[in-house]
C-alpha positions, 0 to 999 in steps of 0.5 A: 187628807190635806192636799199637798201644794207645795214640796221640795225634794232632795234639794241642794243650793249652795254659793261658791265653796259654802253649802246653804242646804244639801239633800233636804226635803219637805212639803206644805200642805193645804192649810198649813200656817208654816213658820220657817226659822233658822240662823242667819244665812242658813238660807231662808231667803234663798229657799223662798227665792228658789221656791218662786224661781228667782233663784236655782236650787243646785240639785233637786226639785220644786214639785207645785200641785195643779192648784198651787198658786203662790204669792210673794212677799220678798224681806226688801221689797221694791216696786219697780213701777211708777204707777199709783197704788189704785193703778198698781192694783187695778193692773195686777189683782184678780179681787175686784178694787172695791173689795181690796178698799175694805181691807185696804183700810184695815191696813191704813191705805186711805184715798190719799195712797190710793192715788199716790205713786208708789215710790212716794209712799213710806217703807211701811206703806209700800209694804202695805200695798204689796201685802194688799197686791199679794191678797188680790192675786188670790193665791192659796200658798204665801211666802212671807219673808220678815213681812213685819218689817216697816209695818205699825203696831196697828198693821202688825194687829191687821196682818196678824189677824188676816194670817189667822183667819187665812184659808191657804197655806203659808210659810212666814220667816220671822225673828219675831217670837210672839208673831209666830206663836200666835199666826202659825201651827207648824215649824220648819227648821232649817239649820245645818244643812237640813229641814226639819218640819215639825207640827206645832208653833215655836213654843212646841218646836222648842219642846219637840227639838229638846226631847228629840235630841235628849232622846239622840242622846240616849241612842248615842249613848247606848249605840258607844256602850254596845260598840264598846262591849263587841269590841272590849269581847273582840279584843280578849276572844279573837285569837281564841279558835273556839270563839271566832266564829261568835267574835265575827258574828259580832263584829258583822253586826257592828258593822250593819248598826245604823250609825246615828249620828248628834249634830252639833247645835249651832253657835249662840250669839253672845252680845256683851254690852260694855257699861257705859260712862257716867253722864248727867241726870239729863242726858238729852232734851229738845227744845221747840223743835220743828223737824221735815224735809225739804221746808215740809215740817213733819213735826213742829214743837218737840219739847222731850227730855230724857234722862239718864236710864230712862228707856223710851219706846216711840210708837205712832203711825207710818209716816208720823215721824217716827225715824225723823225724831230718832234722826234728830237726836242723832244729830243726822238731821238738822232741826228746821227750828229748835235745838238738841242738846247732849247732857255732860258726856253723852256719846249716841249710838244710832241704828237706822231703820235702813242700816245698810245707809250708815256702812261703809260698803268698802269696808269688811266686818 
């Protein structure tokens, strides 16, 4: 039988007059690849953050076994540190660095990150060094919060391949379908205040709620009948003498029915995108442009033309540019050389990678 190594019992965490989760338990088990899903702001992060003692659950308890050792992985993660990827790792890895340097290489750390600061990296490699970090301190339960963000397509296949084949047990919160079908085994739900674990990956998660709750309804649906019949019985025997005694005994079992009761299913969002305005065949092309920072280049010779419903993914390794040409055809980073132009009635829209940059935080929804 697995060894529990990671419970939560009865817990309770809520901010101000809004409750996250009331009187909800589960249990990671050794081994388990657990995936956590839930809306946003049931409380995932505050969960994870609660579970490494970041945070404080209001009522109930974190039970750790004996052996628990737990590595984190936060959804904004930050190195507070000046050091070097090598420095960082040397400092706080149980893994000896020759081995770390195998799998840093599967991840794209070459010798060049090794002896960069870690606050010089891109987002995506800062995320891979920590993931790097995380390995060497050998725990054997992750917490994992969105740990795709940031990373390339290749880091993705990496990542992905290493949470297979992970001997320990983990609990991975993704919006990422695909990603968790393919690394995890069981499902943890929270919504509405609860936790419900079920066995099995998203596919069979969606499978498993839906029949649990036809099968509520049913209960539902029974429960009323009957709660319908003792009273419609009631209504036309209860001033009868000779009937009393069996119109009380009725009612009493009424009353000792467990109540079930068919939690409401959480709002769907609904994103209606309005049609938009007649353009050009044409509706953006860059000519010869040369893109970078501070004189750097990070591209040089962009030629691209785009046009009207063409739907274009840009794929390439952390630090290829990738952000940097979106930026440039935003018209939020002026061209080194070149030009971008707009066609006839183009307006963009651009989200960032860091949305939080383009708000005004003054401002209210």
């Amino acid at each position: 039988m697995a060894e529990v190594l990671l419970q939560v019992h009865n817990a309770s965490k809520g901010y101000g007059s809004r409750s996250l989760f009331a009187g909800a338990s589960f249990a990671a088990n050794e081994g388990e690849h657990i995936g956590v899903i839930g809306p946003n702001g049931a409380g995932k992060s505050t969960l994870f953050r609660c579970l490494v003692g970041l945070d404080h659950l209001d009522d109930g308890q974190v039970i750790r076994s004996s052996r628990c050792r737990v590595g984190y992985l936060a959804q904004e993660e930050s190195f507070a540190t000046d050091q070097t990827v090598e420095q960082y790792l040397e400092q706080h890895c149980l893994t000896p660095l020759w081995d770390l340097r195998a799998l840093g290489l599967q991840l794209g750390l070459n010798d060049q990150h090794w002896r960069t600061p870690i606050p010089q990296l891109s987002g995506g490699y800062r995320m891979r060094a920590k993931l790097l970090a995380l390995i060497g301190q050998q725990p054997n339960v992750l917490l994992l919060d969105e740990p795709t963000n940031y990373l390339d397509l290749e880091s993705v296949f990496v990542l992905e391949a290493f949470l297979q084949n992970f001997a320990g047990a983990f609990l991975l919160i993704s919006h990422d379908r695909e990603f968790l079908r393919r690394t995890t085994d069981h499902t943890l739900e929270i919504e509405n205040g609860d936790f419900t674990k079920f066995n099995g990956n998203i596919d069979d998660y969606f499978e498993q709620k839906a029949l649990l709750r036809e099968q509520l309804a049913k209960q539902v649906l029974s429960q009323e009948a009957k709660r319908h019949e003792v009273m419609k019985f009631a209504a036309k025997f209860g001033a009868k003498a000779t009937k009393a005694r069996q119109v009380q005994s009725r009612l009493k079992q009424l009353d000792k029915m467990e109540s079930i009761e068919l939690k409401p299913l959480p709002i769907s969002a609904r994103v209606v995108i309005p049609p938009p305005v007649s353009t050009g065949k044409i509706v953006l092309q860059a000519t010869h442009l040369q893109l970078g920072y501070n004189e750097r280049p990070v591209l040089t010779d962009v030629n691209l033309a785009i046009q009207r419903e063409d739907h274009v993914g840009i794929v390439g390794v952390n630090g290829a540019g990738k952000s940097t040409l979106l930026k440039a055809l935003a018209q939020k980073l002026s061209p080194q050389k070149g030009e971008v132009k707009l066609g006839y009635q183009v307006q963009v829209g651009y989200y960032a990678q860091h949305v939080a940059e383009e708000l005004n935080p003054t401002d209210n929804v």
